[in-house]
C-alpha positions as CSV (number, residue, x, y, z in Angstrom):
1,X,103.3,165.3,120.7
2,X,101.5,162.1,119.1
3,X,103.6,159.5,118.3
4,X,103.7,158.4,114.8
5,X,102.5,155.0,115.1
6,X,98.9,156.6,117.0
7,X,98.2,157.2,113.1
8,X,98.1,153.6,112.5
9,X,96.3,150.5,113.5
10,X,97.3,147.1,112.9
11,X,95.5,146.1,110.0
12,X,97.3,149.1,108.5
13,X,100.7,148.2,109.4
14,X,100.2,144.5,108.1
15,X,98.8,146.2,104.5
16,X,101.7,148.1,104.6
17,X,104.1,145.2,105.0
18,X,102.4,143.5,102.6
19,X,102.8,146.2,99.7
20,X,106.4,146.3,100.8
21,X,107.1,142.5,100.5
22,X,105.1,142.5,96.9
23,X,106.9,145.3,95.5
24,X,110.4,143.8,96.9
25,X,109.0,140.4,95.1
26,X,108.5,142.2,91.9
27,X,111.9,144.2,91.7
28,X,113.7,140.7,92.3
29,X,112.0,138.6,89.5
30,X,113.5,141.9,86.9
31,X,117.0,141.0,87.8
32,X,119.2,139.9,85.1
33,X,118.6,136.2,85.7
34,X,121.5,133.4,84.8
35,X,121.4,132.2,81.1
36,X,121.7,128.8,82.9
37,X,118.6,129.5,84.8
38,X,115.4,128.4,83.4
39,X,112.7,131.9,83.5
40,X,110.8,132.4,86.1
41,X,106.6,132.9,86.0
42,X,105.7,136.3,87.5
43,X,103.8,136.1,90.7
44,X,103.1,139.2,92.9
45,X,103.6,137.1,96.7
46,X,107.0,135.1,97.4
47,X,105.8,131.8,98.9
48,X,102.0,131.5,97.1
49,X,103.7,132.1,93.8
50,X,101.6,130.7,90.9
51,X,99.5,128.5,93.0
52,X,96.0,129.8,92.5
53,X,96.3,129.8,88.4
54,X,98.8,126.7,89.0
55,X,95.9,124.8,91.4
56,X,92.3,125.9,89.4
57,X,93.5,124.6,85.9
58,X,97.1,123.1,85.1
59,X,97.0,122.8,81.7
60,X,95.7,126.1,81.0
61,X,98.4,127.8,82.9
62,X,100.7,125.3,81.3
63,X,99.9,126.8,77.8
64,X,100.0,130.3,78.8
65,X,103.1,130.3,80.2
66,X,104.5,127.8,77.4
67,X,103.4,131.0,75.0
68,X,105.6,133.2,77.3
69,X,108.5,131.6,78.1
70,X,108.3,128.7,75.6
71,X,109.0,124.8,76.7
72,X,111.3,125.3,80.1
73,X,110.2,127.5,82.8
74,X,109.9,127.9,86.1
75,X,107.1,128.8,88.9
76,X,106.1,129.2,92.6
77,X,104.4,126.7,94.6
78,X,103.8,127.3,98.1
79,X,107.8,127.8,98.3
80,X,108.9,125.4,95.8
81,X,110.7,126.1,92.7
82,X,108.6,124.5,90.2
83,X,110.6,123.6,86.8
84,X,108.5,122.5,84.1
85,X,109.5,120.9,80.8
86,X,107.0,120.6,78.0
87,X,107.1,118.1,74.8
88,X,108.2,115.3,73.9
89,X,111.9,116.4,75.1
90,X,110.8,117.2,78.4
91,X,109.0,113.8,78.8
92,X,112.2,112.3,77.6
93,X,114.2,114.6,80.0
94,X,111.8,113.7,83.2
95,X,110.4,110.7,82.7
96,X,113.2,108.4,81.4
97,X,115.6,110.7,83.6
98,X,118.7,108.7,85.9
99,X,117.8,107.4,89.1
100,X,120.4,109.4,91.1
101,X,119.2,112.4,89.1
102,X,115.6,112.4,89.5
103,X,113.5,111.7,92.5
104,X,110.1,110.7,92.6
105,X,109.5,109.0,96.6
106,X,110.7,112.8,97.7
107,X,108.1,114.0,96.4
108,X,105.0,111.4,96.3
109,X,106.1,109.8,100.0
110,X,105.1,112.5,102.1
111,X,101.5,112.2,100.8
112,X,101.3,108.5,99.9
113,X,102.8,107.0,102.8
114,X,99.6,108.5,105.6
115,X,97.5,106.5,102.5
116,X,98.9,103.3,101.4
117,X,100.9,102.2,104.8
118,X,105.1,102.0,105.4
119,X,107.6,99.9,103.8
120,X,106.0,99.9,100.1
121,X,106.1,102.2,97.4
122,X,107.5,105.4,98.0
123,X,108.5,104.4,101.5
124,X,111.5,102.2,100.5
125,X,114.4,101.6,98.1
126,X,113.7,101.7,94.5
127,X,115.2,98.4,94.4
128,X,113.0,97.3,96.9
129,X,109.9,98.9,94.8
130,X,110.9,96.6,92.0
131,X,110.3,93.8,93.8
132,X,107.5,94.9,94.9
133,X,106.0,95.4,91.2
134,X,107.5,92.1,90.2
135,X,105.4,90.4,93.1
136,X,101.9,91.5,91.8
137,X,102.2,91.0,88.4
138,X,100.8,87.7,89.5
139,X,97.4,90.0,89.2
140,X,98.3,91.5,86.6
141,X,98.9,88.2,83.6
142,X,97.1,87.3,80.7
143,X,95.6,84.3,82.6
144,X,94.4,86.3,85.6
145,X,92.7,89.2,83.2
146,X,91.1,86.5,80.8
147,X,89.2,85.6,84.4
148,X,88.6,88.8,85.3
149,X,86.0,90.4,82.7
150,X,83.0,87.8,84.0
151,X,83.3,89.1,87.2
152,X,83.6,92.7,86.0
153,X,80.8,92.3,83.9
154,X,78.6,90.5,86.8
155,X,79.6,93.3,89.0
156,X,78.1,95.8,87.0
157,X,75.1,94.0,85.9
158,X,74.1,94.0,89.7
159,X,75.0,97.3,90.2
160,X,72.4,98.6,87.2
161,X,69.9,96.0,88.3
162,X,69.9,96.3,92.2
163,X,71.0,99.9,93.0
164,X,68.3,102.5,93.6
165,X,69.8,105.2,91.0
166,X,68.6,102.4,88.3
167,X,65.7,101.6,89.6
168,X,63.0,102.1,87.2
169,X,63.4,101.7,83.2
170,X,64.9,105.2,83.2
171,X,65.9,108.0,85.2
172,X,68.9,110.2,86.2
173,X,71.8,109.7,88.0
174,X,74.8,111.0,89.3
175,X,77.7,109.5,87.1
176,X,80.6,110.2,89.2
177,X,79.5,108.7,92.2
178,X,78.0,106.2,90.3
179,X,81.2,104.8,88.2
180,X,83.4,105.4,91.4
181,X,80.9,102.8,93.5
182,X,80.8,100.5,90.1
183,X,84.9,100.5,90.0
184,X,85.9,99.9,93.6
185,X,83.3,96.5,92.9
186,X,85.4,95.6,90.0
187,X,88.8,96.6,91.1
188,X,88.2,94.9,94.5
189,X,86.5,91.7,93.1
190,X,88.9,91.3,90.1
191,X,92.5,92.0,91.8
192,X,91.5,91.4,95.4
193,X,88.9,88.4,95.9
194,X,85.9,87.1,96.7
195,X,86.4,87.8,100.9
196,X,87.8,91.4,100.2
197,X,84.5,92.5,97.8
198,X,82.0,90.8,100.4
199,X,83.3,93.0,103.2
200,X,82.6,96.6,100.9
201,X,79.7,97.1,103.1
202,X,78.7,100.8,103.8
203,X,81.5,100.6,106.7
204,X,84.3,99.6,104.3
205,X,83.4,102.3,102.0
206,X,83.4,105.1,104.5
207,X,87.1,104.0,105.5
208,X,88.0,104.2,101.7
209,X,86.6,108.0,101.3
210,X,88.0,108.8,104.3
211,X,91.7,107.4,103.4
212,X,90.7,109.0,99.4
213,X,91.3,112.6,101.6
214,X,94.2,111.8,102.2
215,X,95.2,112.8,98.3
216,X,94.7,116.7,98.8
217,X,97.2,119.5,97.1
218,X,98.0,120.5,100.8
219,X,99.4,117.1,101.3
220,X,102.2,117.8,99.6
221,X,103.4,120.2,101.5
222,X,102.0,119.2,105.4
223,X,100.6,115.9,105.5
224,X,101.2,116.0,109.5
225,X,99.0,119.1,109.3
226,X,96.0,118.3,112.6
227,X,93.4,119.0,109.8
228,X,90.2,117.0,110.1
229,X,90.4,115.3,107.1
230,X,94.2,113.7,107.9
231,X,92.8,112.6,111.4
232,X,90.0,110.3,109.7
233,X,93.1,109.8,106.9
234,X,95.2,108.2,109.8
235,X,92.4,106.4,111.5
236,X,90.9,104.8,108.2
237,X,94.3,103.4,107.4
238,X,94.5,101.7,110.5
239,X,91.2,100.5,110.6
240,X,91.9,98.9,106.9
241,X,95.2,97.8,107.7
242,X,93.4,95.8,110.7
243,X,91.1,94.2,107.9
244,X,93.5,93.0,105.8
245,X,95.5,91.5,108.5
246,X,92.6,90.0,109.8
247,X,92.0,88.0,106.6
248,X,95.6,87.1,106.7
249,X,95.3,85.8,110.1
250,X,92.3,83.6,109.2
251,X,94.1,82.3,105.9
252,X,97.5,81.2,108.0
253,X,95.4,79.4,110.4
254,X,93.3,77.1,108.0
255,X,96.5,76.6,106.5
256,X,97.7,75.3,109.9
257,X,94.8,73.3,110.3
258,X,93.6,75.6,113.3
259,X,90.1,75.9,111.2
260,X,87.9,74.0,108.8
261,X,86.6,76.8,106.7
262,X,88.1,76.8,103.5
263,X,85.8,78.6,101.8
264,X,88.2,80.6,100.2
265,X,90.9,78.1,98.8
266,X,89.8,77.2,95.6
267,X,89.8,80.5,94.4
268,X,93.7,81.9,93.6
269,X,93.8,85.8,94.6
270,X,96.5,88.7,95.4
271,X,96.3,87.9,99.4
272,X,97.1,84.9,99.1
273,X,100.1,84.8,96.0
274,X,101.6,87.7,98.4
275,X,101.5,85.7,101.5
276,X,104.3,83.2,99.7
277,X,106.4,85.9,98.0
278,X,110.3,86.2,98.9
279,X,112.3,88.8,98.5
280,X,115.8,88.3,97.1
281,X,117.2,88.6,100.8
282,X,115.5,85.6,101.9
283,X,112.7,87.8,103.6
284,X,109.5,86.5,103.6
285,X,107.2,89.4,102.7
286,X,106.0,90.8,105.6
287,X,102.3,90.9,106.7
288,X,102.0,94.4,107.0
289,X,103.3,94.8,104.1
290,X,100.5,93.1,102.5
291,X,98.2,94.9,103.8
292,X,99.4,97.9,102.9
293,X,100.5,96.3,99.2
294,X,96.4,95.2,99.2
295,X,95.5,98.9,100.3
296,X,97.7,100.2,97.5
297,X,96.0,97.9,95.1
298,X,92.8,98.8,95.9
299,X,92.8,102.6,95.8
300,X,95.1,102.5,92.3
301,X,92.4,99.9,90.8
302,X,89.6,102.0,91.6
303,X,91.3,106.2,91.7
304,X,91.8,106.5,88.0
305,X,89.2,103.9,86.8
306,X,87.2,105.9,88.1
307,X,87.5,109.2,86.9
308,X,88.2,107.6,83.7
309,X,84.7,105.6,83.2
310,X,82.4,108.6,84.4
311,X,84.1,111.0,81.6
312,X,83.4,108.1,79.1
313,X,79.5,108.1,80.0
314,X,79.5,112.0,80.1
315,X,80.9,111.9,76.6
316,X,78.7,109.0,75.4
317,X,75.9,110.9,76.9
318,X,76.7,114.4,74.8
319,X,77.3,111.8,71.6
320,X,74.3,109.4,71.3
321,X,75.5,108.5,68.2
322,X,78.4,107.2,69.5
323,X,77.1,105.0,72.0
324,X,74.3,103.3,69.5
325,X,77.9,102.6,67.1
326,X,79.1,101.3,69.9
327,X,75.7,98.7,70.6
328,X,76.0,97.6,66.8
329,X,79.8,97.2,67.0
330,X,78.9,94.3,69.2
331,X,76.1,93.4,67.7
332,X,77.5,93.1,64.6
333,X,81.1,91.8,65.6
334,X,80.0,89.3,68.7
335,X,76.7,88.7,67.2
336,X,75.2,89.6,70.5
337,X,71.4,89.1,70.9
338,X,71.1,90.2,74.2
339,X,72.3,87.4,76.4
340,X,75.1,85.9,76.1
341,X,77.8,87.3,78.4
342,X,80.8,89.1,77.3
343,X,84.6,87.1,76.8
344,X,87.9,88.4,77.2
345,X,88.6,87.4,73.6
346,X,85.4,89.7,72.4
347,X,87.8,92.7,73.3
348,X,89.8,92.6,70.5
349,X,86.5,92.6,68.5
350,X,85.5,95.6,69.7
351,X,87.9,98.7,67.8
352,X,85.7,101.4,68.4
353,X,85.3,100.5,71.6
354,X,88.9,100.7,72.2
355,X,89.1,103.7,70.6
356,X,85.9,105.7,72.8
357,X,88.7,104.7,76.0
358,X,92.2,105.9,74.1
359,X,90.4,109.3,73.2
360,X,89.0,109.9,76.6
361,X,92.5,109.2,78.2
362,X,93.9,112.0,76.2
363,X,91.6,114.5,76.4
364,X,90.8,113.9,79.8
365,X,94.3,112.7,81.4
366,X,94.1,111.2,85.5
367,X,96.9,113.0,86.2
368,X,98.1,116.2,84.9
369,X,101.2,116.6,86.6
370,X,104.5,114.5,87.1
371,X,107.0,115.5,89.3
372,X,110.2,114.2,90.4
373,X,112.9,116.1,92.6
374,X,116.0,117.2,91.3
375,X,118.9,114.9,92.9
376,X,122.4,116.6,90.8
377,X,122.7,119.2,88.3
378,X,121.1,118.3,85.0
379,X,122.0,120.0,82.0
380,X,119.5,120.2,79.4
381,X,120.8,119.2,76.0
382,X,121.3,121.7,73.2
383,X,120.8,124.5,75.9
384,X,122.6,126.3,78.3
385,X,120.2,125.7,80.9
386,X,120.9,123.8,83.6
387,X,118.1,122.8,86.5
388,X,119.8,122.5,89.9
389,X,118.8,120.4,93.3
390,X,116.8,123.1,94.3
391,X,114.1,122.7,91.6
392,X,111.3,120.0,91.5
393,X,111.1,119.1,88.1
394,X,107.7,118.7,86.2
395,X,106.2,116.5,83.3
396,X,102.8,117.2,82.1
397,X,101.6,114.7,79.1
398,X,98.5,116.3,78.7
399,X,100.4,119.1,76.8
400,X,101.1,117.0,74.0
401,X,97.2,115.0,74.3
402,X,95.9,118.0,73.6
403,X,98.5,119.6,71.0
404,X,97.6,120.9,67.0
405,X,101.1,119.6,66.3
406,X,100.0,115.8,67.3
407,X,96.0,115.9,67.3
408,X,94.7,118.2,65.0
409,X,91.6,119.6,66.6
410,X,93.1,118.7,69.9
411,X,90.6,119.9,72.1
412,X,87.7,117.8,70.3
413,X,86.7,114.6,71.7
414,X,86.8,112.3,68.7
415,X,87.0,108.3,68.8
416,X,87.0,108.0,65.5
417,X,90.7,110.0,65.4
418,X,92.3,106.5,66.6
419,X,91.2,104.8,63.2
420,X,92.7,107.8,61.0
421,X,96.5,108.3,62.9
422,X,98.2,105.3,63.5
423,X,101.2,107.8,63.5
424,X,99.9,108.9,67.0
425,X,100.0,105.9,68.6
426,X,102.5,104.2,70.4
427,X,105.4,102.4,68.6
428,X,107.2,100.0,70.3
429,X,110.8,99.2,69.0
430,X,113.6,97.3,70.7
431,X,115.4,100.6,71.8
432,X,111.6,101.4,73.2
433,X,111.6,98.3,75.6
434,X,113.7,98.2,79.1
435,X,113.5,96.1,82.1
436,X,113.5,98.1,85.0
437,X,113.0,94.8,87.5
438,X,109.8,93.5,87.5
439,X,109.5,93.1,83.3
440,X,109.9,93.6,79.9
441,X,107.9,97.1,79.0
442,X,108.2,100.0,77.0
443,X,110.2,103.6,78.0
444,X,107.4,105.4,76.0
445,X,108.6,108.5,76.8
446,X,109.0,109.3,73.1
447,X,105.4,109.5,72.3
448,X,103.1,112.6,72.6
449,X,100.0,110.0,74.2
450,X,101.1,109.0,78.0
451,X,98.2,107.9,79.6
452,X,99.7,106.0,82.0
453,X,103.0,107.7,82.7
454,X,106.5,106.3,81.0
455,X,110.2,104.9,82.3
456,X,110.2,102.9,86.0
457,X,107.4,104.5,87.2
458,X,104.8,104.0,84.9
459,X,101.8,102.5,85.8
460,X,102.2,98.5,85.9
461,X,98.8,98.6,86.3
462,X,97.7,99.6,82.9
463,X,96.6,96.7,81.1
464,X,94.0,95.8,84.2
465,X,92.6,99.4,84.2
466,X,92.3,98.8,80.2
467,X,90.4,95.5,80.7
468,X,88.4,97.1,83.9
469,X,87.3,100.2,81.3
470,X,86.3,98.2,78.2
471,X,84.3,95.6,79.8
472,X,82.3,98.3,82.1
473,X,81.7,100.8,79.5
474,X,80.5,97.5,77.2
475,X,78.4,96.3,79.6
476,X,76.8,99.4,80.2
477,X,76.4,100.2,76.5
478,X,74.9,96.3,76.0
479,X,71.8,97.7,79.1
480,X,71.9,101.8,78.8
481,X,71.0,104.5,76.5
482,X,72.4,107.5,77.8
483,X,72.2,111.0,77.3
484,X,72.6,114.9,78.8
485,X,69.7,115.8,81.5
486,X,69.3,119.0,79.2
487,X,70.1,117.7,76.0
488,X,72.8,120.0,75.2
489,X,76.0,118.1,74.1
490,X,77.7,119.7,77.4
491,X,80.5,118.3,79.3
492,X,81.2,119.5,82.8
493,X,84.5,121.2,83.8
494,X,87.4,119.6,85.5
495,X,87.6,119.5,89.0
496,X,91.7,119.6,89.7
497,X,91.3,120.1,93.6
498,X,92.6,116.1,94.0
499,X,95.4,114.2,92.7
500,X,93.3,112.6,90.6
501,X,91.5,114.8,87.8
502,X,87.8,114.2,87.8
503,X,84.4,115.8,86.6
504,X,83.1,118.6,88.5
505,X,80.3,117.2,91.1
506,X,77.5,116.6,90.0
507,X,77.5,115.7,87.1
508,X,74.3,113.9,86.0
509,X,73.1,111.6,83.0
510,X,69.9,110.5,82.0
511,X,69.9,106.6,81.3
512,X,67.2,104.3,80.1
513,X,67.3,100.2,79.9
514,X,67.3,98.6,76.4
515,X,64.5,96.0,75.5
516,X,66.9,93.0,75.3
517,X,64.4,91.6,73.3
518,X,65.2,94.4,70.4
519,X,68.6,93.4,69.6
C-alpha cells in the first residue's frame, strides 16, 4: 500500500504549510481585539506584514490605511509591531514624547552606528548626545554661515564650469548625481575645511558611496547581515576613520612644533574647534570620536541636501516660469548684472527664493518616517488606547505637508503658496522654545510643516542645510536655464528604497548657460 506522503513532493508540502500559516494569520487578525489596542492593518503572512505596500510608497499606504482605521493604527514590518500616529496630535505624541517613554537610539543605532563610528549619536547617552550637539554648533553660528555662502557659491561655479556634464553651452544631465557631487563639495568645504574638500578625490568619493549603503531598509533589522554591501560599509568606515585621524595627527604635531607646515591654521574649521572641546567630566573629546563626529557631519551635510536640491531643479525644470522669476528676483532685488558674487545678507532679499526651497521640503519630505521605540505604557489622551513596549511608534510629517486641511491643493507644487498662508508657517511662542542641552530652539511639533523633524532630535543642522540650498539653487539660477528633456512638465516618482527619499534614477534635465552679458 502507498504511503500517503508518495502523493506529495516537497514543493507541495511547503505550499501547503504556507496556505495553512496564511489562513491561521487571517483568522487571528478577526479576533475581538482590546479597546486599548490600536487596530491592526490586514496582511496575509505573519512576519512580512505590510512591508511591500509599507516599503514601495509610505505615504500612500499611510493615507489608505488612515481612511480605514483613521489616525492610530497599527502594521507589520518584518516582525515589528508598527504603531503609527497621524496629525498634528501624533507629532505632538511622538515627537515631543518623554525620554524614558520614547526611544529613538533603539531604533536608529543599529543602522547608524556600522556608518557614523562608536561613541556618538545613537551610540551613547542622550546626555552625552547633547553635548555632542552643543560642540558643533561652533559650525553651525551666524558668523560661520555668513562665511560659508562664498565658498558654496565658488564650489558650484566650478562644478558648472569644469565638470564634463556642463561642458558645452547646453546639454543634458543627470540631476541626481549631479546635485549629490555639487553638495558633498559644499557640505565638505563649508562645515569641514579646506584639507577635508582637497582630499574628495575619486578615492574619497568611492568610500562615501560605499558607507551611503550602509542606510538600506534591511539595516534595520540585520546590519551584521554578510551582505556585500555592509562588507564595503565596514571597510569604508575604517578607511575614513583612518583619514580623519590622519589629519588630526598632522594638526597635533604642528601644534607641538614637530612640523613647519601650517598651511592650515589661519583658517578656523570643525577639526580643529573639536580637537579643544571638553566634556562636562573633564574628558577631553576623544580623537575617534572626532572622526566619527566629522564622518557624521559629512554624510548629514550632504544626505538630505542632496535629495533636496535635485527635486528643486526637477521642479524648476517642469516650471520655466519659475526659475526666470527667480533670475529677476535677483536681478531686481540685488541689482545683479552678472558678476558680482552672491552675500549672505542677499538671502533675505531673495522671498521667492525662499519660498521655491519651503515648498519643495513639503511636498517632497527627506524623510518620511520617524520612529522611536516604546520604553513604558503610553496612554493616548482622550482615548482609550494605550501603545505598549512592544510597539515601535511612528511619526510621519509628510501626512500633514501634503493635507487639504493645511495646503489646499496639497499635492501641487506651488512656491507662490508661502506668500498667501502665513497661517501655515511656523509660529514660534515662548511655550514653543525648549532647551534640550545644546540651545535655545523650538519644540515645533505643533505645526503641520516639519521639515526637519521636532523636540531633541530635530535636526540642529537646519539652518546650514537652509543656507547650503539657497545659495546653490541661486547660483545655478544666476548661470542655468533649465528645463524637462521632453518638455512635458513631468516630475519623476520617488525612489523610497533608502533612508533618505530621493528622485527615481535617472532623472535628467536639459540646461543651457545664460549670456552674462544679457542681464
Amino acid at each position: 500500500m502507498m504511503s500517503l506522503t508518495s502523493f506529495f513532493s516537497p514543493t507541495a508540502y511547503a505550499i501547503l504549510a504556507l496556505l495553512v500559516i496564511i489562513i491561521l494569520n487571517v483568522l487571528r487578525q478577526q479576533l475581538p481585539r482590546s479597546k486599548s489596542e490600536p487596530p491592526v492593518v490586514f496582511h496575509w503572512l505573519p512576519f512580512i506584514g505590510n512591508a511591500v505596500s509599507y516599503g514601495t510608497d509610505p505615504f500612500n499606504f499611510y493615507t489608505s490605511c488612515r481612511k480605514k482605521h483613521g489616525d492610530i493604527f497599527t502594521f507589520i514590518l518584518l516582525g515589528k509591531k508598527m504603531t503609527v500616529y497621524l496629525g498634528l496630535d501624533g507629532n505632538e505624541f511622538i515627537l515631543n514624547g518623554r525620554l524614558q517613554d520614547v526611544n529613538a537610539e533603539e531604533i536608529y543605532g543599529p543602522l547608524t552606528i556600522p556608518v557614523f563610528g562608536s561613541d556618538i549619536i545613537y551610540d551613547c547617552p542622550n546626555a552625552k548626545l547633547m553635548e555632542q550637539k552643543k560642540f558643533v554648533k561652533f559650525g553651525l553660528t551666524q558668523k560661520a554661515l555668513e562665511s560659508y555662502v562664498p565658498l558654496i557659491e565658488k564650489e558650484v561655479l566650478d562644478y558648472i564650469t569644469s565638470t564634463p556634464a556642463f561642458k558645452g553651452p547646453s546639454g543634458k544631465v543627470n540631476v541626481s548625481s549631479a546635485m549629490a557631487e555639487i553638495t558633498i563639495f559644499t557640505a565638505s568645504r563649508a562645515l569641514q575645511g579646506v584639507e577635508v574638500r582637497q582630499k574628495l578625490t575619486a578615492e574619497f568619493a568611492e568610500l562615501y558611496h560605499d558607507l551611503d549603503l550602509g542606510f538600506r531598509p534591511i539595516n534595520f533589522l540585520m546590519p551584521w547581515a554578510p551582505l556585500p554591501q555592509n562588507r564595503r560599509r565596514d571597510a569604508a568606515h575604517t578607511k575614513m576613520r583612518a583619514i580623519y585621524m590622519d589629519l588630526i595627527n598632522q594638526r597635533r604635531e604642528r601644534a607641538n612644533g614637530k612640523t613647519s607646515d601650517t598651511k592650515d591654521d589661519k583658517e578656523p574649521d570643525m577639526i580643529r574647534h573639536l580637537m579643544d572641546c571638553v566634556y562636562k567630566n573633564g574628558q577631553q573629546l576623544p580623537d575617534k570620536e572626532i572622526a566619527h563626529m566629522m564622518i557624521t557631519l559629512l554624510m548629514a551635510g550632504q544626505h538630505s541636501s542632496s535629495s533636496s536640491s535635485a527635486w528643486i531643479m526637477l521642479r524648476l525644470a517642469s516650471r520655466p516660469d519659475i526659475i526666470e522669476e527667480l533670475y529677476q528676483e535677483q536681478v531686481q532685488n540685488l541689482n545683479y548684472d552678472g558678476s558680482q558674487p552672491l552675500q549672505y545678507s542677499d538671502l533675505d532679499k531673495l522671498p521667492l527664493l525662499e519660498n521655491v526651497v519651503k515648498e519643495t521640503l513639503r511636498v517632497h519630505s527627506s524623510i518620511h518616517s520617524l520612529m522611536r521605540k516604546v520604553k513604558n505604557p503610553m496612554p493616548v489622551p482622550n482615548s482609550a488606547l494605550v501603545i505598549t513596549p512592544d510597539k515601535v511608534l511612528v511619526a510621519s510629517p509628510i501626512v500633514t505637508h501634503l493635507s487639504e486641511e493645511f495646503f489646499p491643493d496639497a499635492l501641487v507644487w506651488d512656491p507662490h503658496r508661502w506668500s498667501l498662508a502665513q497661517a501655515s508657517s511656523e509660529k514660534k511662542t515662548a511655550a514653543d522654545m525648549v532647551d534640550y542641552g545644546y540651545g535655545v530652539m523650538s519644540k515645533g511639533t505643533r505645526s503641520p510643516y516639519l521639515p526637519f523633524g521636532a523636540g531633541r532630535h530635530r535636526c540642529i543642522g537646519e539652518k546650514f542645510a537652509y543656507v547650503n540650498l539657497v545659495t546653490i539653487i541661486s547660483t545655478m539660477v544666476r548661470h542655468l536655464k533649465v528645463g524637462t528633456v521632453d518638455g512635458t512638465d513631468g516630475v519623476p516618482r520617488t525612489d523610497y528604497t533608502s533612508l533618505f527619499s530621493r528622485p527615481v534614477q535617472s532623472a535628467e534635465i536639459r540646461w543651457e548657460k545664460r549670456d552674462p552679458k544679457a542681464v
